[in-house]
DSSP file (Angstrom, degrees, kcal/mol; ACC not computed):
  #  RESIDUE AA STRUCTURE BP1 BP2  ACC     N-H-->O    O-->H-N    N-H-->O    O-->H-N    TCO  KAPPA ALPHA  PHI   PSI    X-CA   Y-CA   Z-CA
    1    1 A X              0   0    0      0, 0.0     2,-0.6     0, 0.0     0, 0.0   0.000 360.0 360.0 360.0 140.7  -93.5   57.6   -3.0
    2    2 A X        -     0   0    0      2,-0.0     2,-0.4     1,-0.0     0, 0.0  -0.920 360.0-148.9-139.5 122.6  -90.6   59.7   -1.9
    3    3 A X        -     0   0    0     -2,-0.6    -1,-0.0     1,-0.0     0, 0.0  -0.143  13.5-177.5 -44.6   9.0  -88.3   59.5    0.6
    4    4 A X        +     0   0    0     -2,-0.4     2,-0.6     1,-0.1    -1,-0.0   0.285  11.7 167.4 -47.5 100.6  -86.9   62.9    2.0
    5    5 A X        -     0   0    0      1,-0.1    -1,-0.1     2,-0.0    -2,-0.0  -0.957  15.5-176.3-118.0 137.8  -84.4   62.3    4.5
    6    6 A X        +     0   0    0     -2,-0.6     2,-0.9     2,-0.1    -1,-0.1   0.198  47.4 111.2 -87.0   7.3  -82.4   65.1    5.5
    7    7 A X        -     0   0    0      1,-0.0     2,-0.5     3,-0.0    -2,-0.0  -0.799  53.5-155.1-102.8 120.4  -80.1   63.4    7.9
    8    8 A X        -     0   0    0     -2,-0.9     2,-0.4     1,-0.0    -2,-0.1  -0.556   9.4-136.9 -53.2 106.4  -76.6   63.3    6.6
    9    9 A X        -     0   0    0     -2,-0.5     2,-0.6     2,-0.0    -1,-0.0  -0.678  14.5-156.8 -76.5 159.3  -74.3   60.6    7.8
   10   10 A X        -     0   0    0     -2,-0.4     2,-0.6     2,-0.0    -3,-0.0  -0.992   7.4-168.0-135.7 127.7  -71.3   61.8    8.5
   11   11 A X        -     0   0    0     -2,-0.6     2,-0.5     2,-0.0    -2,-0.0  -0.947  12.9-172.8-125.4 127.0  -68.4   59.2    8.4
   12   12 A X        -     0   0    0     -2,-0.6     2,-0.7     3,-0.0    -2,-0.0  -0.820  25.1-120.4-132.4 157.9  -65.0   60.7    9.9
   13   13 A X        -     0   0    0     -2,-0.5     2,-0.2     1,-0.0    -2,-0.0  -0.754  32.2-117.4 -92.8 128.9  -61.5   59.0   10.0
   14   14 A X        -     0   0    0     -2,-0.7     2,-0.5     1,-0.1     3,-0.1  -0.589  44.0 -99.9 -77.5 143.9  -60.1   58.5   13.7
   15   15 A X        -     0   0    0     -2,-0.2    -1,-0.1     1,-0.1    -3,-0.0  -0.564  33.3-106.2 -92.8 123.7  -57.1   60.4   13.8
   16   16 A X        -     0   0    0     -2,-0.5     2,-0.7     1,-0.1    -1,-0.1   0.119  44.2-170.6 -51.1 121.8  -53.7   58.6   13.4
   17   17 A X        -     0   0    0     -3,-0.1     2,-0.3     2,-0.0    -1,-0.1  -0.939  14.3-159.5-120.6 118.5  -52.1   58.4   16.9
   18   18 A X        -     0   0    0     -2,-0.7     2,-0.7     5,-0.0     3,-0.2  -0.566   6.7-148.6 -89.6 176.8  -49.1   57.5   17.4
   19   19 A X     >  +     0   0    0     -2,-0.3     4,-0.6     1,-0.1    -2,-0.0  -0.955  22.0 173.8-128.6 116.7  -47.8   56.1   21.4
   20   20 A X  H  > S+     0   0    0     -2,-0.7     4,-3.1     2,-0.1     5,-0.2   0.398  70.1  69.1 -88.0 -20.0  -44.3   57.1   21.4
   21   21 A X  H  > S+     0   0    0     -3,-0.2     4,-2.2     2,-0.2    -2,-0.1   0.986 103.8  36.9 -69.0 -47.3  -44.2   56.1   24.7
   22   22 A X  H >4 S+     0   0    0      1,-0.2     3,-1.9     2,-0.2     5,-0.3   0.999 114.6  54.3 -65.4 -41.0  -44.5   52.4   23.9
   23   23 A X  H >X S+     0   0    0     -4,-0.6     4,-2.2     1,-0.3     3,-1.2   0.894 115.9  43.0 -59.8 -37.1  -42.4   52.5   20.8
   24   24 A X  H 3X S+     0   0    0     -4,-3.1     4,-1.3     1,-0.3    -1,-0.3   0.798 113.8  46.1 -87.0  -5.6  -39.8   54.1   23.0
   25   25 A X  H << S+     0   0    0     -4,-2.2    -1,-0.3    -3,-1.9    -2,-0.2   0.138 114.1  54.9-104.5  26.6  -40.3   51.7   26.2
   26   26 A X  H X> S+     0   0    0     -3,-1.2     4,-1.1    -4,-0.2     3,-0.8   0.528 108.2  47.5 -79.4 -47.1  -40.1   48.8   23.3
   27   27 A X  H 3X S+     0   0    0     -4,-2.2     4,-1.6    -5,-0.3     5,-0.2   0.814 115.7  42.4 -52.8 -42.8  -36.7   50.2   22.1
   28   28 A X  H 3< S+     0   0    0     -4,-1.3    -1,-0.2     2,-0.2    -3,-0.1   0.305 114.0  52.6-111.1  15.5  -35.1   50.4   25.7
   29   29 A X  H <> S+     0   0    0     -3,-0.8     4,-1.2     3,-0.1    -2,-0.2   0.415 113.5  44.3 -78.3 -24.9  -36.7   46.9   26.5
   30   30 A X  H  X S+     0   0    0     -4,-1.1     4,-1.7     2,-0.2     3,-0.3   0.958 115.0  50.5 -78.7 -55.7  -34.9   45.7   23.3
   31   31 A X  H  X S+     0   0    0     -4,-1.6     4,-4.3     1,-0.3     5,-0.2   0.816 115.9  38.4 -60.1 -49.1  -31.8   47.5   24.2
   32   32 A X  H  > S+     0   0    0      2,-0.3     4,-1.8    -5,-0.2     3,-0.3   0.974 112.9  48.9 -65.0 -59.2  -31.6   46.2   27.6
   33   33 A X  H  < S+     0   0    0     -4,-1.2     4,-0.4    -3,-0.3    -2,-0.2   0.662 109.6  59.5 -99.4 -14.3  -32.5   42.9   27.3
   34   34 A X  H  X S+     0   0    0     -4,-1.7     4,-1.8     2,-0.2     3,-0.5   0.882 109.1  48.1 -46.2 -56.5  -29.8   43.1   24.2
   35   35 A X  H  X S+     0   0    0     -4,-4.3     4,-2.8    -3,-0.3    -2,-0.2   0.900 111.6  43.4 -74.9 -32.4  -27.2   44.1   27.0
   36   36 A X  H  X S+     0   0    0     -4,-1.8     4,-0.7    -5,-0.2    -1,-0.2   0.462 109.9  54.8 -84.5  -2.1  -27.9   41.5   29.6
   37   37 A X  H  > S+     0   0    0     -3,-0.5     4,-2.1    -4,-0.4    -1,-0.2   0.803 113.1  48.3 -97.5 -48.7  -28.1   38.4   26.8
   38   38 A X  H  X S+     0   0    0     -4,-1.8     4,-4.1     1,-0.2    -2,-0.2   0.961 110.0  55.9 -52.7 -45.9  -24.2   39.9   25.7
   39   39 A X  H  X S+     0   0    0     -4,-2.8     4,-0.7    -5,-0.2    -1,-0.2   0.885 109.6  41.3 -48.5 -60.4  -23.5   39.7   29.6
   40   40 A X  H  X S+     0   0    0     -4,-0.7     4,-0.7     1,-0.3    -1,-0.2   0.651 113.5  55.9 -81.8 -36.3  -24.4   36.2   29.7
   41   41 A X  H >X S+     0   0    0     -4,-2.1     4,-3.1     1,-0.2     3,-1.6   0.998 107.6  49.1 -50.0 -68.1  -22.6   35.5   26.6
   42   42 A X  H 3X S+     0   0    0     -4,-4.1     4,-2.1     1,-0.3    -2,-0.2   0.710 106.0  47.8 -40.6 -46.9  -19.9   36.7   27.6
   43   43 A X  H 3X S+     0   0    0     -4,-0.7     4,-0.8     2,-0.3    -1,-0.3   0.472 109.5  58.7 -68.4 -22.5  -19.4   35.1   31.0
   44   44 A X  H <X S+     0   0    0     -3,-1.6     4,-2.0    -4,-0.7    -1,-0.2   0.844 108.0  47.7 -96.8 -29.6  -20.2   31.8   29.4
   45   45 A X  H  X S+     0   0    0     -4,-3.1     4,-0.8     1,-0.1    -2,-0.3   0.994 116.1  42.2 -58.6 -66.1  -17.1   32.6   27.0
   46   46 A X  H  X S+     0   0    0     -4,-2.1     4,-1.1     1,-0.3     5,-0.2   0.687 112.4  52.3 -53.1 -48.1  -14.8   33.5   29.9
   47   47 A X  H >X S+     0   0    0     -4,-0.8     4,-2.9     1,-0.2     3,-1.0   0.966 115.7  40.4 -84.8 -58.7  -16.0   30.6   32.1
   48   48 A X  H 3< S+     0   0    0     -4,-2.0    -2,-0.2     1,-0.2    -1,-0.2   0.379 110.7  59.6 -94.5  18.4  -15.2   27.7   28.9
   49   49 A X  H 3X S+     0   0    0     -4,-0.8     4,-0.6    -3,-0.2    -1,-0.2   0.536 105.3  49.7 -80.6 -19.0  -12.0   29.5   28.0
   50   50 A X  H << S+     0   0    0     -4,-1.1     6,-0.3    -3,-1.0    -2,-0.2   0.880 109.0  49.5 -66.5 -45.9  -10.9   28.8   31.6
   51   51 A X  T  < S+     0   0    0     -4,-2.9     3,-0.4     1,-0.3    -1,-0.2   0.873 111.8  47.6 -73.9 -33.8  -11.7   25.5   31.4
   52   52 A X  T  4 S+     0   0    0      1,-0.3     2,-0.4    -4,-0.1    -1,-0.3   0.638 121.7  35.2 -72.4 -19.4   -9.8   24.9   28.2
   53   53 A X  S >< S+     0   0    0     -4,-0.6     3,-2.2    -3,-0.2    -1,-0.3  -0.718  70.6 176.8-124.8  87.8   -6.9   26.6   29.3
   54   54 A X  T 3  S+     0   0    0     -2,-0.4    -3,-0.1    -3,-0.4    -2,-0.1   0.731  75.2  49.3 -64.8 -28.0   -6.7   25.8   32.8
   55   55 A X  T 3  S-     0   0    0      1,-0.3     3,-0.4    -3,-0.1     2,-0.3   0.534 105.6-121.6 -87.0   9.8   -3.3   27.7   33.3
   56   56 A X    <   -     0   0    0     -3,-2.2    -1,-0.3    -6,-0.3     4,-0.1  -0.858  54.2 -25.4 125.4 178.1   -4.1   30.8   31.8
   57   57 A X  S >  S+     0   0    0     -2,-0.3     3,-2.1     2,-0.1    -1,-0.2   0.778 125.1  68.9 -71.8 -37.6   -2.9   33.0   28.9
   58   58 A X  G >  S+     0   0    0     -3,-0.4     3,-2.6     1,-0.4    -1,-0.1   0.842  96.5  54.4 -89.1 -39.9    0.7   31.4   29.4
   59   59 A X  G >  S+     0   0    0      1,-0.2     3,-0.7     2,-0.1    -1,-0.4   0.717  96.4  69.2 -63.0 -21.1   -1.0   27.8   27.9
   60   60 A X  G X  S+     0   0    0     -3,-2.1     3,-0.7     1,-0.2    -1,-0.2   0.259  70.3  92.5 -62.8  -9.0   -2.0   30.0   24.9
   61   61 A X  G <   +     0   0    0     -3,-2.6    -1,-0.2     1,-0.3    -2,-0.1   0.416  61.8  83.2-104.6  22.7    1.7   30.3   23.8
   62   62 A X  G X   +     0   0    0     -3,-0.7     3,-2.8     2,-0.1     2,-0.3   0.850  61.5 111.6 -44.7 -40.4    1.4   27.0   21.4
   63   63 A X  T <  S+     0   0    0     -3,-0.7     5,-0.1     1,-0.3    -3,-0.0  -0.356  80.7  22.8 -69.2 108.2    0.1   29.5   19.1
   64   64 A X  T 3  S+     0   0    0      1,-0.4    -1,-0.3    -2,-0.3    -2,-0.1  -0.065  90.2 121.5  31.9   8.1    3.1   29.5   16.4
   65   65 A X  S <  S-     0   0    0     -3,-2.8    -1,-0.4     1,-0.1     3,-0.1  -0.083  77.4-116.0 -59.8 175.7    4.5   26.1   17.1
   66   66 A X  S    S+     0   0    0      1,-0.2     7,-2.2     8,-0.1     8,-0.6   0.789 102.6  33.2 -75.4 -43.5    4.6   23.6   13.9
   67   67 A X  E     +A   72   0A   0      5,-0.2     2,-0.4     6,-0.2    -1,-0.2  -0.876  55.6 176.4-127.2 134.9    2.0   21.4   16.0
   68   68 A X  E >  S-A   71   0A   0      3,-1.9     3,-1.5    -2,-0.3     2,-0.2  -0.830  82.2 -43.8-148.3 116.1   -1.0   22.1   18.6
   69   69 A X  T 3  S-     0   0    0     -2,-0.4    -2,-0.0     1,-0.2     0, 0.0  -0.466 120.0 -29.7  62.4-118.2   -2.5   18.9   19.3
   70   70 A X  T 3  S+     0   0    0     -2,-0.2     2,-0.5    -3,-0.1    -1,-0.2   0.077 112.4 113.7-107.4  15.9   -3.0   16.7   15.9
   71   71 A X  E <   -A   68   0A   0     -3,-1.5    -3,-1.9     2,-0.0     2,-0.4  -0.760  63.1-150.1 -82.5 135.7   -3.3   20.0   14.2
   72   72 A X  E     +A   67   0A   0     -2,-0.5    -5,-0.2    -5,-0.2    -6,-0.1  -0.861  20.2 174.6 -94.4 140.9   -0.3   20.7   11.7
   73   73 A X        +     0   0    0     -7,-2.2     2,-0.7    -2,-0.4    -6,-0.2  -0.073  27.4 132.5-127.4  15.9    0.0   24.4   11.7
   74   74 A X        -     0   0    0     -8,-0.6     5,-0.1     1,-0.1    -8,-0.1  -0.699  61.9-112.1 -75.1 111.2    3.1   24.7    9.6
   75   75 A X     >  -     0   0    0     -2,-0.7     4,-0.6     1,-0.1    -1,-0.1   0.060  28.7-121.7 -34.7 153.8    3.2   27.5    6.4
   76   76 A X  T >4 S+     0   0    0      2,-0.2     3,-0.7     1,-0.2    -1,-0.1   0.857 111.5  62.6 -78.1 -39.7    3.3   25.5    3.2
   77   77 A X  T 34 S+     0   0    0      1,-0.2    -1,-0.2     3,-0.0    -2,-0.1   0.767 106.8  44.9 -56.7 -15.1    6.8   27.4    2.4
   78   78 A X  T 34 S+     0   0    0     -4,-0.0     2,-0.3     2,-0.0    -1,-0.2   0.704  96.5  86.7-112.0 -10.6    8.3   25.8    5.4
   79   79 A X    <<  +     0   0    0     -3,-0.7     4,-0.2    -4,-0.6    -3,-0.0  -0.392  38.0 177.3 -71.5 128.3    7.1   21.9    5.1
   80   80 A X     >  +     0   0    0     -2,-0.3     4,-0.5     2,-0.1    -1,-0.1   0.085  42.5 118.8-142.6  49.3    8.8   19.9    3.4
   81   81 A X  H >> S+     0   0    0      2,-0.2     3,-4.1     1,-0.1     4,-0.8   0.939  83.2  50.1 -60.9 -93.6    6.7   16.6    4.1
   82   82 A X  H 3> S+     0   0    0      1,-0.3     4,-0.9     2,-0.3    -1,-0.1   0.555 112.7  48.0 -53.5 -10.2    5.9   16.4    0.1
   83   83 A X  H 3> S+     0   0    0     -4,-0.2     4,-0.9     1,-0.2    -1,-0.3   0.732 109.2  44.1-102.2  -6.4    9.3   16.7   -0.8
   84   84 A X  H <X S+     0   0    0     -3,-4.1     4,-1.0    -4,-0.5    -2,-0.3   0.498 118.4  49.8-100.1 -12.4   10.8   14.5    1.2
   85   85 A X  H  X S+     0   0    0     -4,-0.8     4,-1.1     2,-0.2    -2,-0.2   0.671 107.7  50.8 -84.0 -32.6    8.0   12.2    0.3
   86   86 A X  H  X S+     0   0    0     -4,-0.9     4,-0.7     2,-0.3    -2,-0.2   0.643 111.1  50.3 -89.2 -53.2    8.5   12.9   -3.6
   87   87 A X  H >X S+     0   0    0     -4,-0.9     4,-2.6     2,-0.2     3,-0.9   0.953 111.7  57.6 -72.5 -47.4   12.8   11.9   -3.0
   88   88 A X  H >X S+     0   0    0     -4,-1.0     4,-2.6     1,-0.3     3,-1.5   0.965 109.6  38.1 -46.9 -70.7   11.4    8.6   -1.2
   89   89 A X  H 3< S+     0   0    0     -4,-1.1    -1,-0.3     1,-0.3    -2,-0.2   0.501 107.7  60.7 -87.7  15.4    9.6    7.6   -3.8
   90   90 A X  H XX S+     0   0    0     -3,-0.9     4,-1.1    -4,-0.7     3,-0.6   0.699 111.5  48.6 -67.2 -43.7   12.4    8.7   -6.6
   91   91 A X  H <X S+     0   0    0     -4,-2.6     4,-3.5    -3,-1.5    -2,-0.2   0.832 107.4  53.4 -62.7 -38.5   14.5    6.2   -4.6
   92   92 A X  H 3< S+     0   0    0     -4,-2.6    -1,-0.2    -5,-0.3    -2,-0.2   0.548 115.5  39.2 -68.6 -22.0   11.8    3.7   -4.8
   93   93 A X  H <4 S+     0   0    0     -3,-0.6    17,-1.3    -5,-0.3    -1,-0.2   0.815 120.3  46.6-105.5 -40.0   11.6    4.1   -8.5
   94   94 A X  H  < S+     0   0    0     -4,-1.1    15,-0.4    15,-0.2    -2,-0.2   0.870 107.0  51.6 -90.2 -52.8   15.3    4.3   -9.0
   95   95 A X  S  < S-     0   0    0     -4,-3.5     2,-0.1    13,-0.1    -3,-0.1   0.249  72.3-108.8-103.2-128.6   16.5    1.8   -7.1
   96   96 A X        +     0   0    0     12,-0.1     2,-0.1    13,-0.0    13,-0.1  -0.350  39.0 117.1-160.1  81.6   16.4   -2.0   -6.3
   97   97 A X        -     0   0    0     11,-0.1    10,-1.5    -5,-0.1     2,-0.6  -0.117  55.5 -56.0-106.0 171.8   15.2   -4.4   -3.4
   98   98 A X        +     0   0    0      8,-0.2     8,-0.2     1,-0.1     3,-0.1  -0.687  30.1 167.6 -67.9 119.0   13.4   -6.7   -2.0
   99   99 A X  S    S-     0   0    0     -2,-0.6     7,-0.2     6,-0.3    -1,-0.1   0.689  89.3  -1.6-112.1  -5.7    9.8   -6.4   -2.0
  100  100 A X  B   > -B  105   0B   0      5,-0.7     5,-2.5    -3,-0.1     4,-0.3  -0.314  57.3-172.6-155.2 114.0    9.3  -10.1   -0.9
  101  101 A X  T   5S+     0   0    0      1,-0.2     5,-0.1     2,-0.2    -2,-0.0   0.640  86.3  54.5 -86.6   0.4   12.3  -12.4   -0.3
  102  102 A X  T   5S+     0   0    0      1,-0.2    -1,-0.2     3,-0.1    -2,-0.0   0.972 114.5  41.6 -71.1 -41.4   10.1  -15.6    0.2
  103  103 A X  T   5S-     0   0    0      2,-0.1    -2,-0.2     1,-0.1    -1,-0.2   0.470 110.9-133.0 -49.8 -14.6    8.6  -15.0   -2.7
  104  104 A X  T   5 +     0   0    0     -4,-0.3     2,-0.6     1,-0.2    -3,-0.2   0.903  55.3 145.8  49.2  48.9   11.6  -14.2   -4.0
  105  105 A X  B   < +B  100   0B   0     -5,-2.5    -5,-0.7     2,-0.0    -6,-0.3  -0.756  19.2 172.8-141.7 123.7   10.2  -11.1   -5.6
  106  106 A X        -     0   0    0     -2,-0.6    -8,-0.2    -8,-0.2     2,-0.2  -0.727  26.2-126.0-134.9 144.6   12.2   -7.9   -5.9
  107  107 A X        -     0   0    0    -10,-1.5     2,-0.3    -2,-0.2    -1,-0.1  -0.410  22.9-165.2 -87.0 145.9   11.7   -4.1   -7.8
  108  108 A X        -     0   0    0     -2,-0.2   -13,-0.1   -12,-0.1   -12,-0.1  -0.918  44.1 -68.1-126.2 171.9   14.2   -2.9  -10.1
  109  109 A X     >  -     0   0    0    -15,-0.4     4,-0.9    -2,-0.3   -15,-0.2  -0.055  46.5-122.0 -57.9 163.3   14.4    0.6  -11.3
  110  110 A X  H >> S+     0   0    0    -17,-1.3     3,-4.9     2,-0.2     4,-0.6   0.960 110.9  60.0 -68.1 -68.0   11.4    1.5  -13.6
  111  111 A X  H 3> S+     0   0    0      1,-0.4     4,-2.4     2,-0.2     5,-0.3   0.782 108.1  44.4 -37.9 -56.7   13.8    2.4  -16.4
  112  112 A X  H 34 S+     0   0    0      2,-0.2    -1,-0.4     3,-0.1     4,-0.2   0.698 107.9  55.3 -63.9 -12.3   15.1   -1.0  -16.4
  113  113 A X  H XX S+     0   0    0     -3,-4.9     3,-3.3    -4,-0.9     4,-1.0   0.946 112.1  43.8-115.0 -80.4   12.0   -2.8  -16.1
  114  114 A X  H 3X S+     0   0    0     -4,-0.6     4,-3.4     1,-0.3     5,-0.2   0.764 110.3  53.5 -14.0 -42.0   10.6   -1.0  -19.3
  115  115 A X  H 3X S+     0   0    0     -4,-2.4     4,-0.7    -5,-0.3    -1,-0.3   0.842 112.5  45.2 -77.5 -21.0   13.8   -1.5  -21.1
  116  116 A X  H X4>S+     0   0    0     -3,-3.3     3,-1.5    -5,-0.3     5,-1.1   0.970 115.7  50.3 -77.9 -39.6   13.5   -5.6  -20.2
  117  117 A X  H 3<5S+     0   0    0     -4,-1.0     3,-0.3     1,-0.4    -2,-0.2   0.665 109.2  48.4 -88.4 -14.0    9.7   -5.3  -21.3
  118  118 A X  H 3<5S+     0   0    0     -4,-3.4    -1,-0.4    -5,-0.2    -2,-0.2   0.755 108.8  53.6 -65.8 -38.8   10.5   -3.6  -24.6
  119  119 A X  T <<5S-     0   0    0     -3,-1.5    -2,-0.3    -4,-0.7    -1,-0.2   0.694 124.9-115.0 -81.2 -27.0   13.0   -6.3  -24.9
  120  120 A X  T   5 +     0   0    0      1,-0.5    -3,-0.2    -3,-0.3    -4,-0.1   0.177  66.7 141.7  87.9 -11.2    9.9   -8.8  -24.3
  121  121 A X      < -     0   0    0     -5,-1.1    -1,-0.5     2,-0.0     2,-0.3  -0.250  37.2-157.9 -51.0 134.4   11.0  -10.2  -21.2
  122  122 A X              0   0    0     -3,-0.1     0, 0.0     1,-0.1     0, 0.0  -0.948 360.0 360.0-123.7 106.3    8.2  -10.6  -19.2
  123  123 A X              0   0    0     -2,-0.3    -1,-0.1     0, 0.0    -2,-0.0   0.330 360.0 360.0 -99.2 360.0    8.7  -10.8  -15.1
């Protein structure tokens, strides 16, 4: 038995559309809502920089001091914390004190305290 059908289907592609109109009222909804989030920003900067500097720009002129607050803000070329820390304990090595006098127990220079222990002398 045979079929004879003469009817063609015809299968067609729907034709690529773009809506430039949303793409472009997505773009100036992005844009927008872009500027008004920056507004907000901003104003929320402005608002807790007042409150942290209640006087002003003029409270802002710490800014080259050695110290602001318990930060040290002093260049490493100008400190001289480690060196003055470094001659303390050069004295401490060098010279010769008490470190308790109930105890009756006292530092001598390192040098000397080698030279006794070489000697055998024992503290």
């Amino acid at each position: 038995m045979s079929e004879s059908h003469s009817t063609t289907h015809l299968v067609r592609a729907e034709e690529d559309r773009i809506s430039t109109g949303r793409i472009v009222a997505v773009g100036i909804a992005s844009l927008l809502l872009f500027f008004f989030a920056s507004l907000v920003a901003t104003r929320m900067m402005e608002r807790d920089r007042a409150a942290l500097l209640p006087d002003g720009p003029s409270a802002a002129s710490e800014v080259g001091r050695a110290k602001i607050g318990i930060v040290e803000q002093q260049p490493f070329e100008r400190t001289r914390t480690g060196l003055e820390w470094k001659a303390e304990q050069r004295r401490r090595l060098d010279g010769q004190g008490w470190v308790d006098r109930k105890e009756g127990l006292v530092h001598i220079p390192v040098d000397r305290a080698m030279d006794l222990v070489v000697q055998g002398e024992r503290p």
